[in-house]
KEVO-680121 format. One record per residue (C-alpha): x, y, z. Coordinates in steps of 0.5 Angstrom, whole numbers. Layout:
    xx    yy    zz
     X     Y     Z
...
END
This chain:
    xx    yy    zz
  -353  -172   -33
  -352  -173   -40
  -353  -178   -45
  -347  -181   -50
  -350  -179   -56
  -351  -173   -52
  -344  -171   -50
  -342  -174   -58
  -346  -168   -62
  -341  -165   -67
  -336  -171   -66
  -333  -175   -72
  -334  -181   -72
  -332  -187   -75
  -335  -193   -72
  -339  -194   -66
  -340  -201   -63
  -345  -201   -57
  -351  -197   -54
  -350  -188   -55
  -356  -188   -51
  -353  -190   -43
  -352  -184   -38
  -346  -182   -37
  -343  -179   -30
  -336  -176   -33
  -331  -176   -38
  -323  -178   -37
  -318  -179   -41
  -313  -181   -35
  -315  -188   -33
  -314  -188   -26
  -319  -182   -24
  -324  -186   -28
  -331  -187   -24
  -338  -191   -25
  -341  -190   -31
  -336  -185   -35
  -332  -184   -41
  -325  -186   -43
  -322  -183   -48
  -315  -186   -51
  -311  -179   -52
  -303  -181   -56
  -299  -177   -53
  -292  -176   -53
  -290  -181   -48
  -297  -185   -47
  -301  -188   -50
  -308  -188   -47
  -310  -194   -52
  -305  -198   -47
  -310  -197   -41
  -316  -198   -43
  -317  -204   -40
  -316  -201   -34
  -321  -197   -35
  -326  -201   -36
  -325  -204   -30
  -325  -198   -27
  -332  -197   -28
  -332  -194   -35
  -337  -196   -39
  -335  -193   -47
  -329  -192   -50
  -326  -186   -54
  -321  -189   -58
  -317  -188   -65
  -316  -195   -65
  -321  -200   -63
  -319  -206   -60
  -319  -213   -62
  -322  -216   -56
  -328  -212   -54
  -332  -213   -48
  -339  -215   -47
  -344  -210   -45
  -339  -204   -47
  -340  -198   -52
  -333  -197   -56
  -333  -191   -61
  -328  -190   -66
  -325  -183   -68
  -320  -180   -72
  -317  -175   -67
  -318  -177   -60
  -316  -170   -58
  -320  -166   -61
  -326  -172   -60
  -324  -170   -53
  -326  -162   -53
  -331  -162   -57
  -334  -167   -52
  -332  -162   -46
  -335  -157   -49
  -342  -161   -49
  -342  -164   -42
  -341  -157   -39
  -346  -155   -44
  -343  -150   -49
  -340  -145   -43
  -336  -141   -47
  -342  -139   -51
  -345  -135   -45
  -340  -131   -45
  -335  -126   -49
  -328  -131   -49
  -322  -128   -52
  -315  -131   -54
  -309  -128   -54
  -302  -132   -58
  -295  -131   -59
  -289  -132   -57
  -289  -127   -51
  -293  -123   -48
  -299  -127   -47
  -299  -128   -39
  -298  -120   -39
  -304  -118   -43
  -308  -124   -41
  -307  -122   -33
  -307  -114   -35
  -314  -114   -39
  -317  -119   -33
  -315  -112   -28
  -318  -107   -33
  -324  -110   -34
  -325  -112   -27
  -324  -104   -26
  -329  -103   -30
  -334  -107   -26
  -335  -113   -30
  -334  -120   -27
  -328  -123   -31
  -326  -129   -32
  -319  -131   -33
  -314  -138   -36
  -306  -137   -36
  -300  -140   -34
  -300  -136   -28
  -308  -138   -25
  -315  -139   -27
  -320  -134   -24
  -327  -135   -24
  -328  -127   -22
  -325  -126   -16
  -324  -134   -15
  -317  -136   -15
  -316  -143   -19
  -308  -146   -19
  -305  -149   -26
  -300  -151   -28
  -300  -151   -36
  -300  -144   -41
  -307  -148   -44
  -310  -154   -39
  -314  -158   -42
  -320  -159   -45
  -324  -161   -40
  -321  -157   -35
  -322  -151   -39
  -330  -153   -39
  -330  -153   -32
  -328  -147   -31
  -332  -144   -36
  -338  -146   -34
  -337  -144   -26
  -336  -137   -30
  -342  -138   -33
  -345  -139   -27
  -343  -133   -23
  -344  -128   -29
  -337  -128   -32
  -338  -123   -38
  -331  -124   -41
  -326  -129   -41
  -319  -128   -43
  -315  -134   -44
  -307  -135   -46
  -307  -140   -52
  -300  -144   -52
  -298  -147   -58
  -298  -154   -55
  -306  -152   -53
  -308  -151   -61
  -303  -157   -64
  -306  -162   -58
  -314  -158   -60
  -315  -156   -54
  -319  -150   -56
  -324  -155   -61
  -331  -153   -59
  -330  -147   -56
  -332  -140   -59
  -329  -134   -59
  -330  -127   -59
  -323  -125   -61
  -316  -126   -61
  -310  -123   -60
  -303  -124   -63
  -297  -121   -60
  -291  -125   -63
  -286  -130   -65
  -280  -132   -64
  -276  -138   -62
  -279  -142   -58
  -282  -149   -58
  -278  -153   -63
  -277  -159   -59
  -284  -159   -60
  -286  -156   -68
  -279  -158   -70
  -279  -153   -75
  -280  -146   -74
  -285  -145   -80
  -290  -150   -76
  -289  -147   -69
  -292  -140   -73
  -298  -145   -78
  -300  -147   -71
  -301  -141   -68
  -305  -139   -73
  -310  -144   -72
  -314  -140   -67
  -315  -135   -73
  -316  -139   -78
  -322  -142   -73
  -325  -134   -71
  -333  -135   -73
  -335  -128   -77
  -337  -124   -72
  -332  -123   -68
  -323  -120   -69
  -317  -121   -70
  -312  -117   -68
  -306  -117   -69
  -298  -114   -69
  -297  -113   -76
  -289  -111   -73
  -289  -118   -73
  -287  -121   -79
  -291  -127   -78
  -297  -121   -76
  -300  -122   -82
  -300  -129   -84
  -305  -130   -78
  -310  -126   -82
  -309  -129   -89
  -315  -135   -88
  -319  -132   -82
  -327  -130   -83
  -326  -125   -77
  -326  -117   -77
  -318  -116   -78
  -315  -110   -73
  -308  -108   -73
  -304  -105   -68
  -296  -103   -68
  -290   -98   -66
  -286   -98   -72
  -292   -99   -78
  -298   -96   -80
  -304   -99   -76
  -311   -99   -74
  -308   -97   -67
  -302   -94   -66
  -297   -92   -61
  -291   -88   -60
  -286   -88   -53
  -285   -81   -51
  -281   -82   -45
  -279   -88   -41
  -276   -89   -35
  -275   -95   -29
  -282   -92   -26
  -286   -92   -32
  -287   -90   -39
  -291   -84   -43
  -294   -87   -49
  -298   -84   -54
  -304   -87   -56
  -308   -84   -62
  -308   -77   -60
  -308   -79   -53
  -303   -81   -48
  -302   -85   -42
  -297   -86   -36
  -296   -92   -34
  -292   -97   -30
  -290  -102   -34
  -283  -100   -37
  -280  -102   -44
  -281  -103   -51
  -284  -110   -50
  -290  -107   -46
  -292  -101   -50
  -293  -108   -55
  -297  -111   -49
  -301  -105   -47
  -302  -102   -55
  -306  -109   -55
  -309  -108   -49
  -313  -102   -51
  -315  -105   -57
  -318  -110   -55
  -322  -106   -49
  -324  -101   -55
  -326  -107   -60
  -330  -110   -53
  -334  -103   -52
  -331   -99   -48
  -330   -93   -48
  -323   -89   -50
  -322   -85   -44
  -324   -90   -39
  -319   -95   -42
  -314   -90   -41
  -315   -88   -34
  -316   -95   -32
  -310   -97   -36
  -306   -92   -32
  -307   -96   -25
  -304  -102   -29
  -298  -105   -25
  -293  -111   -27
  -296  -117   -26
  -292  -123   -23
  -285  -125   -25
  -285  -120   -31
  -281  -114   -31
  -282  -114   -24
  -276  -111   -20
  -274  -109   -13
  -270  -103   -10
  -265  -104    -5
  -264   -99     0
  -257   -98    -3
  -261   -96   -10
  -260  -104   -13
  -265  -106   -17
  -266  -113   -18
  -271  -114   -23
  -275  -122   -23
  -277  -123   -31
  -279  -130   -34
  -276  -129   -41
  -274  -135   -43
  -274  -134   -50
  -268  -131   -54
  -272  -125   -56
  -275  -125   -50
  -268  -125   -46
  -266  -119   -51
  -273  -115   -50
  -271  -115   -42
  -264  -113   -42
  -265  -108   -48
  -270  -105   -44
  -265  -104   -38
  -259  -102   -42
  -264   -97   -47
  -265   -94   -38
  -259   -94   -35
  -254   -89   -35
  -247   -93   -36
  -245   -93   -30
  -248   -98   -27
  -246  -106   -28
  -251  -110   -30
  -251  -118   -27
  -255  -122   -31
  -257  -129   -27
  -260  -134   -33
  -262  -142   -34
  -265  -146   -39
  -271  -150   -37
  -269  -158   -38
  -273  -162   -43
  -274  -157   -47
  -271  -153   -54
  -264  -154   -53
  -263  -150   -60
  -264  -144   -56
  -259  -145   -51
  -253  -142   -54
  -257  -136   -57
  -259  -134   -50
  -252  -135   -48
  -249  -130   -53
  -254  -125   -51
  -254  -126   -44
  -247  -124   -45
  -247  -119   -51
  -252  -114   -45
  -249  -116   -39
  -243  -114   -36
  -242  -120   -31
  -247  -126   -32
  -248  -133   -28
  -251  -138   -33
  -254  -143   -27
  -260  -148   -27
  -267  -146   -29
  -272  -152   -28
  -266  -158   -30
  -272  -163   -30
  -270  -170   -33
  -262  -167   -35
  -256  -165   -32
  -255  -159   -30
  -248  -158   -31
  -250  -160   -39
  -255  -155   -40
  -250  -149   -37
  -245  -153   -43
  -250  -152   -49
  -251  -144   -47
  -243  -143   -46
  -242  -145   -53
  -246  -139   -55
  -241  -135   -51
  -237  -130   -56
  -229  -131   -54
  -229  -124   -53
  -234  -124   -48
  -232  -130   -43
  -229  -126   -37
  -236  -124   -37
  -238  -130   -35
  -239  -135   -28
  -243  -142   -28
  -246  -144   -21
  -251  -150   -22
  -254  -148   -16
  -259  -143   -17
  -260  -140    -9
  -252  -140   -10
  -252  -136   -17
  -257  -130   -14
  -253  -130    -7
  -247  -128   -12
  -250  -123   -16
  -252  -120    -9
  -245  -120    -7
  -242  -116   -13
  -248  -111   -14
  -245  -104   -12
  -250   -98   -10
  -255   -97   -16
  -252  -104   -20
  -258  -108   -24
  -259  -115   -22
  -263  -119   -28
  -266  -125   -25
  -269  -128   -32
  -273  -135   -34
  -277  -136   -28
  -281  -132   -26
  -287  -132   -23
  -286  -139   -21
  -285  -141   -14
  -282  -148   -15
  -275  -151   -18
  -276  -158   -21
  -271  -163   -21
  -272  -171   -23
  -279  -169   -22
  -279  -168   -15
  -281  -159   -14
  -278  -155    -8
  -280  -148    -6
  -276  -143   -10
  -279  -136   -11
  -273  -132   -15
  -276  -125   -13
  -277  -127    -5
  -270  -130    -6
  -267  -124    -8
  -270  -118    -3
  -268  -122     3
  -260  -124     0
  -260  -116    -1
  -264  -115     6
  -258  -119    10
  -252  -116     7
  -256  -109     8
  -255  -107     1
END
């Protein structure tokens, strides 16, 4: 066990009232799993504030307190300490109860709007390909080499990511590659760690229910860069109008890659087909399953950083080659009849554009495109209608239907995307609030080598609804509809 003074290195602090030099057994910012002899930290959040709590959790067990207000009765016997960002005060301290874990190994962070969980997932395969123990934190799971983990947020929090990082030092981990949120940098969840490098993909509307300004959200994302230590690299897209920014202010080696511009890495599409891709990395080329623009971006920045982390080009390559899609990312399925239903996350205007520009770039014309699309309840709602316009612009039938309508009416979200419907394009359109209903529809209309887009979900297995989650897998949903009517 640790001392308080211990767990406190590096914390500004600006005012203690009690003893720093009693055991502590645990950190705990959620009052009801506070144990004997823990710290309580008081995090503002969004909807609650800990500083309500802590009485609770002294009475709980916890014998010092974290705050960013002290309160104006203290208890007898009981450490309070004062600091300006509880937040931040609570990762430097995770860091110090796990003993700094992400020192003992090679962490990567990659940013932006899309393209996180692919890239993030993608490098954790390739390098486990290689022969090295991986480590990996996303949206989708958190492994600890060939242990699995679940998860529920992009970036957990603080001490979650510790957690993990010090079980990956205990089973050898040598690189870790982590998804970084937008949420996870403004809330500091990533104080106290270091990291080996970081990768910026893109940036486009998303998240403005949060930053409220698009300037922010993108000043935000750049916190990752601005913090890099001088040995290690920042890549970045510099397709990317906001690429650039990201290298203004850090320390970091500044590697870049692109498509369209000069660049350190660069990459050229030669041929793409609903089976793969053929690339031209350098003067090199690569086959690989991963379709569409979007992914000769993700898999350009995969091979960067296996070069910058050492590994050798040929090798990065071969083992690139045997790379498939990860879960709920353009991860299609063909009928028997030859319709392919594909199951993406894009959730994100541009990344609804990416996917059905990428469908539209590989179909012939003669088929149909059925796109079934929500909008996650609340979140951005400015993006509703923009995704409602695109939706119908690439689509030639799309059914606007309930994505995860949380704490809101369903039926108003899928108003707020038809507002965005040009006039021209509203016989395109059917709006069916239940979900399964929405998939069982576009499976009825799809003919023999149609293409159903089921978009904004993904990967995920639930639907929640008034914070109650039920089982909902778009993909297996989608095969056994087309199964049953023998498509």
């Amino acid at each position: 066990m640790k001392t308080l003074k211990d767990i406190l290195y590096g914390v500004s602090l600006s005012a203690v009232s009690g003893s720093t030099s009693q055991l502590v057994s645990a950190i705990s910012f959620d009052s009801r799993k506070v144990d004997a002899d823990s710290v309580f930290v008081a995090i503002k959040g969004v909807l609650v504030d800990g500083h309500q709590y802590i009485d609770k959790a002294i009475a709980s067990g916890a014998t010092s307190i974290v705050c960013e207000s002290l309160p104006v009765k203290m208890v007898d016997g009981i450490t309070y300490v004062e600091v300006d960002n509880a937040n931040k005060a609570l990762s430097i301290m995770a860091a110090n109860y796990y003993g700094n874990p992400s020192k003992n190994l090679k962490l990567i962070g990659v940013t932006g709007t899309n393209g996180k969980t692919t890239i993030s997932s993608l490098l954790y395969r390739l390098f486990k390909k290689a022969g090295y123990k991986v480590g990996l934190i996303s949206t989708i799971r958190i492994m600890v080499d060939e242990k699995e983990y679940p998860t529920s947020l992009t970036t957990p929090d603080a001490l979650t990511i510790n957690k993990h990082l010090e079980l990956m030092n205990n089973a050898g981990v040598e690189f870790c590659f982590m998804e970084v949120s937008s949420h996870g940098l403004h809330q500091k969840r990533i104080e106290g760690l270091v990291f080996e490098g970081a990768i910026f993909t893109n940036l486009s509307h998303d998240h403005l229910d949060y930053h409220a300004t698009f300037s922010a959200y993108r000043d935000t994302k750049k916190i990752l860069f601005d913090s890099l230590p001088k040995k290690a690299f920042a890549l970045t897209n510099i397709d990317d109008k906001n690429g650039l920014v990201m290298l203004q202010n850090t320390k970091a080696r500044k590697v870049t890659y692109a498509l369209k511009s000069y660049a350190d890495y660069r990459a050229q599409i030669l041929e793409n087909r609903f089976d793969g891709q053929l690339l031209k990395i350098g003067d090199l080329e690569l086959w690989s399953k991963l379709i569409g623009d979007f992914n000769a971006y993700n898999l350009l920045a995969i091979y960067a950083t296996a070069e910058q982390l050492g590994l050798e080009k040929l090798e990065i390559l071969r083992l690139m080659s045997e790379l498939g899609n990860v879960e709920g990312r353009f991860q299609y399925y063909r009928s028997k009849d030859g319709i392919t239903a594909i199951v993406d996350y894009a959730h994100t205007p541009d990344a609804l554009k990416n996917v059905l520009d990428t469908i539209n770039a590989l179909r012939t014309g003669n088929e149909n495109v059925f796109t079934v699309v929500g909008c996650g309840g609340d979140r951005d709602k400015t993006k509703r209608p923009v995704m409602g316009n695109i939706a119908t612009t690439l689509s030639n039938t799309v059914i606007f239907t309930s994505d995860n309508p949380r704490t809101e009416s369903p039926s108003k979200i899928i108003e707020e995307m038809e507002a965005g419907v040009e006039a021209q394009n509203f016989k395109k359109v059917l709006s069916i609030e239940n979900r399964k209903q929405a998939i069982k529809t576009a499976c009825q209309l799809a003919r023999a080598n149609d293409i159903i887009l089921i978009a904004g979900k993904g990967h995920e297995t639930y639907q929640e609804t008034n914070g109650i989650r039920i089982d909902f897998d778009d993909f297996k949903i989608v095969g056994e509809f087309l199964n049953e009517m023998g498509k």
